[in-house]
N, C-alpha and C positions, 0 to 999 in steps of 0.2 A: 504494500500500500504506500503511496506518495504521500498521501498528507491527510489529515484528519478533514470532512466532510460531512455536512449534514444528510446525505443518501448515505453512506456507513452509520451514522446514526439512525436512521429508520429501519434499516436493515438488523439492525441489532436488539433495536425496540423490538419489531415483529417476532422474532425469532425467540425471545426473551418471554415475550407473552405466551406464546403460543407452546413454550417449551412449560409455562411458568400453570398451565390450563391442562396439562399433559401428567403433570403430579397429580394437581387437583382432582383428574378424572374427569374435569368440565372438557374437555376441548369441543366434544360434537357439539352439545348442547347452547354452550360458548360465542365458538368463533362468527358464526353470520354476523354477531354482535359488535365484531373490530370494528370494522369501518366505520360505523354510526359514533362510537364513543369516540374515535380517534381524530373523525371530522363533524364535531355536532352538529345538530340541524342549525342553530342560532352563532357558529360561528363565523369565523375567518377565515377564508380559503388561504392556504398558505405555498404560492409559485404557479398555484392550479386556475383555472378559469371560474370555477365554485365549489361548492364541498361535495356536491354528486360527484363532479371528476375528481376530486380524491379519493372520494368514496372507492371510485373505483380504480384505480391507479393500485389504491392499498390492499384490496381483494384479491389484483392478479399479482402482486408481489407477494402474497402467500403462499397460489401457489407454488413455485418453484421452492420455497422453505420444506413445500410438503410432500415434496420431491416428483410434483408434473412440469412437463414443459407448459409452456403458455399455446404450443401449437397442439394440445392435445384437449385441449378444451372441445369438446363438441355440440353444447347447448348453453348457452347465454345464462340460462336460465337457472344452471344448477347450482346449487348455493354451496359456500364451502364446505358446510355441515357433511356433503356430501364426500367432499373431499376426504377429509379430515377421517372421516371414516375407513376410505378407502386405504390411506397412509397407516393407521392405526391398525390396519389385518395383516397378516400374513402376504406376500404379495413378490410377484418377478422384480426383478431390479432394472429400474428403464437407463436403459444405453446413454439418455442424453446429459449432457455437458453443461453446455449451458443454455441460455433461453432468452429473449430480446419478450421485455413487457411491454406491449405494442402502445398498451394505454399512456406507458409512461413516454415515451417515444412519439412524440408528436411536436417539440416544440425547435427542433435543428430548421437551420437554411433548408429548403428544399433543392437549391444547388450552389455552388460555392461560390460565386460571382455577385457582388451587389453593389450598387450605384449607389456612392455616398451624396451629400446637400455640397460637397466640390463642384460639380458638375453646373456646366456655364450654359449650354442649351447652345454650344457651339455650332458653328456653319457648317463646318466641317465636317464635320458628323463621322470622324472615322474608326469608330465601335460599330454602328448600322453595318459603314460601308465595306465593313471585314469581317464583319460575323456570316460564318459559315450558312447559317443554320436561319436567320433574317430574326432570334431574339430578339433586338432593339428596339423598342418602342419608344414616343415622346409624347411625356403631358403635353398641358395648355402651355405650360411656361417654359418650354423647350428642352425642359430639362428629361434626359434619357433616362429610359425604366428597362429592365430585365425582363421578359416573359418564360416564367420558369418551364412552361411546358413544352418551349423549344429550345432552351437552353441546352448543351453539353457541358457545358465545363471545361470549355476547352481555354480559356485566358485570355484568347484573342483580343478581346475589347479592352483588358484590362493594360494590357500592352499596347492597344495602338492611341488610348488615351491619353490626349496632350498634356490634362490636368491631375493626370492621375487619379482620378473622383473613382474607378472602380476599385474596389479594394477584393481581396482573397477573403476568404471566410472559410476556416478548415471544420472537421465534423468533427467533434474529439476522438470519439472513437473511431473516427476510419484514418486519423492522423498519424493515433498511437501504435496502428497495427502494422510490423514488419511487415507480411505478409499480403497484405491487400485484401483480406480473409469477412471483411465488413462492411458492405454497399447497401445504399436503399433502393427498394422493392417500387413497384409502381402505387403505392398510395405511402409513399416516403416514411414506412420504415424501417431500420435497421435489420440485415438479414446477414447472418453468420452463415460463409459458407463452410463447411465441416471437411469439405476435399483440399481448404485450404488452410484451415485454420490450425496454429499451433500450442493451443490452449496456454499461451502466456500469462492470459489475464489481463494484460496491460490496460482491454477494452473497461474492465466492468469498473476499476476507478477513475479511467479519467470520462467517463459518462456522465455529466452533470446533473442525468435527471433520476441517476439510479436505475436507468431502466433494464440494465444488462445481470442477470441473477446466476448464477452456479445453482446446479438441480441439486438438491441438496437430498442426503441420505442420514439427517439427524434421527426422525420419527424409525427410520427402518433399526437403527442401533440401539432404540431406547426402548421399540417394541421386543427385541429380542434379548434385552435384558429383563424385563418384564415380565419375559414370557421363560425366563426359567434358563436360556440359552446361556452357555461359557461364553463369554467378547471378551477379549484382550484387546488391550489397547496398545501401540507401539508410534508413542511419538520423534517426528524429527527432531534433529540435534539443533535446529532453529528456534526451539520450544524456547531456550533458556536464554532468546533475545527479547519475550515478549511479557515475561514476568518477572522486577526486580524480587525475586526469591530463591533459594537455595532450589535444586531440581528434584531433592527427595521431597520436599514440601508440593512443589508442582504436580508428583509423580501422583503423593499422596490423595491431594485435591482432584485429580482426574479417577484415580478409584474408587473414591468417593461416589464415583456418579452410577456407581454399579458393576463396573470391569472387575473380573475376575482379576487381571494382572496389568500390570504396567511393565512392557520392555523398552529398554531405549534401542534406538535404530543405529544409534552411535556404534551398538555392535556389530551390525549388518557393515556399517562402512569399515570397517577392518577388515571384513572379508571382500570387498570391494579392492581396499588396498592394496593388499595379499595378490588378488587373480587381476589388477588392472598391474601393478607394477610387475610380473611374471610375463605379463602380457607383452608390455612397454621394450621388455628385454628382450623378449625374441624376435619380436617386429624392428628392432635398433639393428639386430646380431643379422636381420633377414637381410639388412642394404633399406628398410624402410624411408623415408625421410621425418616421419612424425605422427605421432596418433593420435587422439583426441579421446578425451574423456567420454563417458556414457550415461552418466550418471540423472542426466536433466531431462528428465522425459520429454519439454518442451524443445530443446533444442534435438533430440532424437526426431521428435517433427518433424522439426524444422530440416532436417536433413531428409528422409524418406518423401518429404512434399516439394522441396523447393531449393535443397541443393543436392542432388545425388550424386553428383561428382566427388563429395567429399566421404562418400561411404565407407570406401575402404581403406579408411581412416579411422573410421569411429571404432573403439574400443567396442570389443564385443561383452566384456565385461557388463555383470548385471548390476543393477541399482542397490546401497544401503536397504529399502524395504523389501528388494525381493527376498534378500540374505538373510535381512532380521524375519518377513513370513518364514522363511526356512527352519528355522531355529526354535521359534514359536510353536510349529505346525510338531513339530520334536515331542514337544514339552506337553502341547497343550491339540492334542491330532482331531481333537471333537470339536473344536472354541472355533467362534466366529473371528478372523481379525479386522481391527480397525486402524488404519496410518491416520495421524494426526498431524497437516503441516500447515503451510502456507502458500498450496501448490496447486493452481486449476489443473493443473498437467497430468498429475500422477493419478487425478481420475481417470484417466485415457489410459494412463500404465497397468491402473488396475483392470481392465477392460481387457488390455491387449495380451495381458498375463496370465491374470489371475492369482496372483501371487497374494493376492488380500481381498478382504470379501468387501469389506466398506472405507470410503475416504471420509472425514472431516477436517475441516478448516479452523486456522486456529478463531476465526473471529466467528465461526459455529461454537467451537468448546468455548471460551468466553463469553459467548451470550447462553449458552447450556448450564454452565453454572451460575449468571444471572437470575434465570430461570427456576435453577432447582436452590436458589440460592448458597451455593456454597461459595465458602472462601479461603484463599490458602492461608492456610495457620501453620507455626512454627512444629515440624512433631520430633517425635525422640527414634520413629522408625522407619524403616524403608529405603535408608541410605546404601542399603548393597546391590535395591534395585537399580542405584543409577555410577555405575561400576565399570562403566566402557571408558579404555582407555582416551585421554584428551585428543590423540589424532583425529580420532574419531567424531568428538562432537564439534571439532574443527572443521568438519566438512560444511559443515554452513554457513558458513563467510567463504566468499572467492578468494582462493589463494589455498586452502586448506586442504583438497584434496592434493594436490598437488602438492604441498607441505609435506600430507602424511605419506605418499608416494616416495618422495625424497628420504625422508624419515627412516622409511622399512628399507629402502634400498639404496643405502650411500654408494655400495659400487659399481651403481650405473650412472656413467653420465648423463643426466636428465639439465634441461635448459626450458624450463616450464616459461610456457608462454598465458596469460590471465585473460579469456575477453570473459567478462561480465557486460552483461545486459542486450540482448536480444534487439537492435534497433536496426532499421535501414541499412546503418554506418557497417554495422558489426555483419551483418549479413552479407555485402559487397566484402568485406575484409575475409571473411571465411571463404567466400567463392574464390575470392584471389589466391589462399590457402593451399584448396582444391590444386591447383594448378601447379605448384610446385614453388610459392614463394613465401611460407613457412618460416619467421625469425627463431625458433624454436622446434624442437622434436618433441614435446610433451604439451601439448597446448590444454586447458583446462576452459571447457567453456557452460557459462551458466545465464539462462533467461536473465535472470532479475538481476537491478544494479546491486553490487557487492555482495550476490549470491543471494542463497535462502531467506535468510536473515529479513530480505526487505521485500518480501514475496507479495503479490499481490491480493493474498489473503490472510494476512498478518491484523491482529488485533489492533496494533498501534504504528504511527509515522514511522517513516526510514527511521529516520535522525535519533528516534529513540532508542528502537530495537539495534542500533550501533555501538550507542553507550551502553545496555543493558551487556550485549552479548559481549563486548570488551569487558568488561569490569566482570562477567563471569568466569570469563576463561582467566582471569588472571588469577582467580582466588584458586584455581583446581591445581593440586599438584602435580609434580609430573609421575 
């Protein structure tokens, strides 16, 4: 997450209630109720055009908490109660990702071009006289208007403008995305395409209206504790950037919620270590030029979608939670598993694997114990559950696999190269990679800026989770 936001704040509300209706036992009986309390009738419409569109803005942002897409809706009519039931049974686990709330998605440019009060109602006219497409129209006062419906977006006008009066107007979300992976539809709104998309995340913060949701699998982890089921829980090593507390106290607080166990994934990355530097050394010994990390399921994506040239490159080596499911599935061969990060991505890994039954986000488990109101307190036990050597929980800051690669294998010359953050930039640098120009033979590469740590599903701002997670690795010995 970039920065604290009032759409993370509603997001967290909802979630928070709805988790908080799910102890109570109310939730069917309950939830039709949200919206009306949340936007009263004698209120204030707050960013909306009245409290009906809140109303219902806040109805389809549930569901995706209750883990439907928004495109799965098939009658207007059916009221959440309905839902909420449906979440609350025994039930298949739906494939989707993530979901664009159409209600919320209505107030972007309809195309990127618009005519500012610059605009002199020139002779010249040559915006009209170069536009591909005959967009440009003119009020009474001469001044040039945009016609969205034949617009492209191509810039022409805004380039051939003397006064410069047309300005660029980006969509946040189609700005943010590497990939190009998010355009609108013909009644303009946002549409993820999934052939392209590399589940970074990047979209659903910088969306200003909140409309972009992660299908959420809270309800499915709390009915199967409920319901009597073994769930272990195995959070990333990014956990201990997003709560100033000791990690056995964290560990504590998340079993609390019902898990049979808490492993750390910190273990999984050792075994990660172990078979990526084994890897590193035979691919050097082969005449390779350089391998790349594996570990980021978004940038794995990012490479099977949109650079395949750097394939055979990419470490074959599996993820920290496929290692730590491994270890788990050992221990505990009946229990349901749960990864705990800050990662839209490793939904898709668990999909593509299966290596863990259920994903949460850390700013789900934080409004999960809002909900069931827990909080972490100081305790006297549980400290051997978080027992993984520091390489390991190192892996959550960029730079850190690569550290602990280093670490395990001093007698291989390694020359690690860092890209952190999934952008444009970084995507043209890895193609040129591809190709053979490489400043490094161990290249480490991670979606989010400065790795996990500042994930786009993290409870709190980058800048926090920096000092947090600094100030913990300092205190752990070695």
């Amino acid at each position: 997450m970039a920065f604290a936001n009032n759409t993370m704040i509603v997001r967290r509300v909802l979630i928070s209630r709805l988790v908080k209706l799910w102890k109570e036992n109310k939730m069917i009986e309950s939830i039709d109720r949200i919206p009306l309390e949340m936007s009263p009738k004698h209120g204030i419409a707050k960013g909306r055009c009245c409290i009906h569109k809140e109303r219902a803005v806040i109805k389809y942002k549930m569901l995706p908490i209750l883990g439907f897409g928004i495109d799965q809706e098939e009658d207007e009519l059916r009221p959440l109660s309905d839902y909420a039931r449906e979440a609350l049974a025994p039930r298949t686990q739906n494939p989707r990702i993530l979901t664009v709330v159409d209600e919320a998605c209505t107030s972007c440019v309809k195309v990127n071009y618009v005519v500012s009060n610059l605009c002199r109602g020139c002779v010249a006219r040559p915006c009209a006289m170069n536009c591909p497409k005959g967009a440009i129209a003119f009020r009474e006062n001469g001044q040039a208007s945009i016609e969205n419906s034949k617009c492209i977006s191509c810039g022409i006008c805004k380039e051939a403008c003397p006064y410069h009066s047309i300005v660029y107007i980006p969509i946040p979300c189609e700005e943010v995305c590497p990939v190009k992976a998010i355009s609108k539809d013909e009644n303009g709104i946002e549409k993820i395409d999934e052939s392209k998309c590399i589940y970074c995340g990047k979209c659903i913060n910088a969306c200003p209206f909140g409309s972009i949701f992660e299908v959420s699998e809270i309800f499915d982890v709390l009915t199967a504790i409920k319901n009597g089921t073994q769930v272990v829980a195995i959070p990333a090593p990014s956990v201990m950037s997003q709560y100033a507390n000791p990690i056995a106290d964290i560990f504590e607080a998340i079993k609390s919620i019902g898990f049979h166990a808490v492993e750390e994934v910190a273990h999984g990355a050792m075994v990660t270590t172990r078979n990526e530097g084994e890897e590193l050394r035979e691919k050097l010994e082969e005449g390779q030029q350089f391998m790349t990390t594996s570990c980021c399921p978004a940038y794995t994506e990012l490479v099977n979608k949109h650079v395949p040239e750097m394939k055979p490159f990419v470490s074959t080596t599996k993820s920290p939670m496929y290692y730590t499911a491994e270890i788990v599935r050992q221990k505990y061969p009946d229990a349901k598993i749960v990864f705990i990060g800050p990662c839209v991505a490793k939904r898709k890994e668990m999909f593509n694997n299966k290596s863990v039954d259920y994903v949460w986000t850390f700013e789900e488990l934080d409004s999960v114990f809002e909900g069931l109101e827990i909080e972490i307190t100081p305790s006297s036990d549980g400290a051997m559950c978080c027992d993984a050597p520091k390489p390991g929980k190192g892996f959550a800051r960029s730079g850190g696999v690569a550290a602990a690669v280093q670490g395990m294998y001093p007698d291989v010359s390694i020359k690690p190269v860092l890209v952190a953050n999934i952008d444009k930039k970084n995507v043209a640098l890895l193609r040129a990679f591809a190709k053979g120009k490489a400043p490094g033979n161990f290249i480490e590469v991670m979606a989010c800026e400065d790795g996990c740590i500042t994930g786009p599903s993290g409870k709190i701002d980058g800048s926090k989770s920096r000092r947090i997670f600094q100030k913990a690795m300092e205190e752990i010995k070695e």
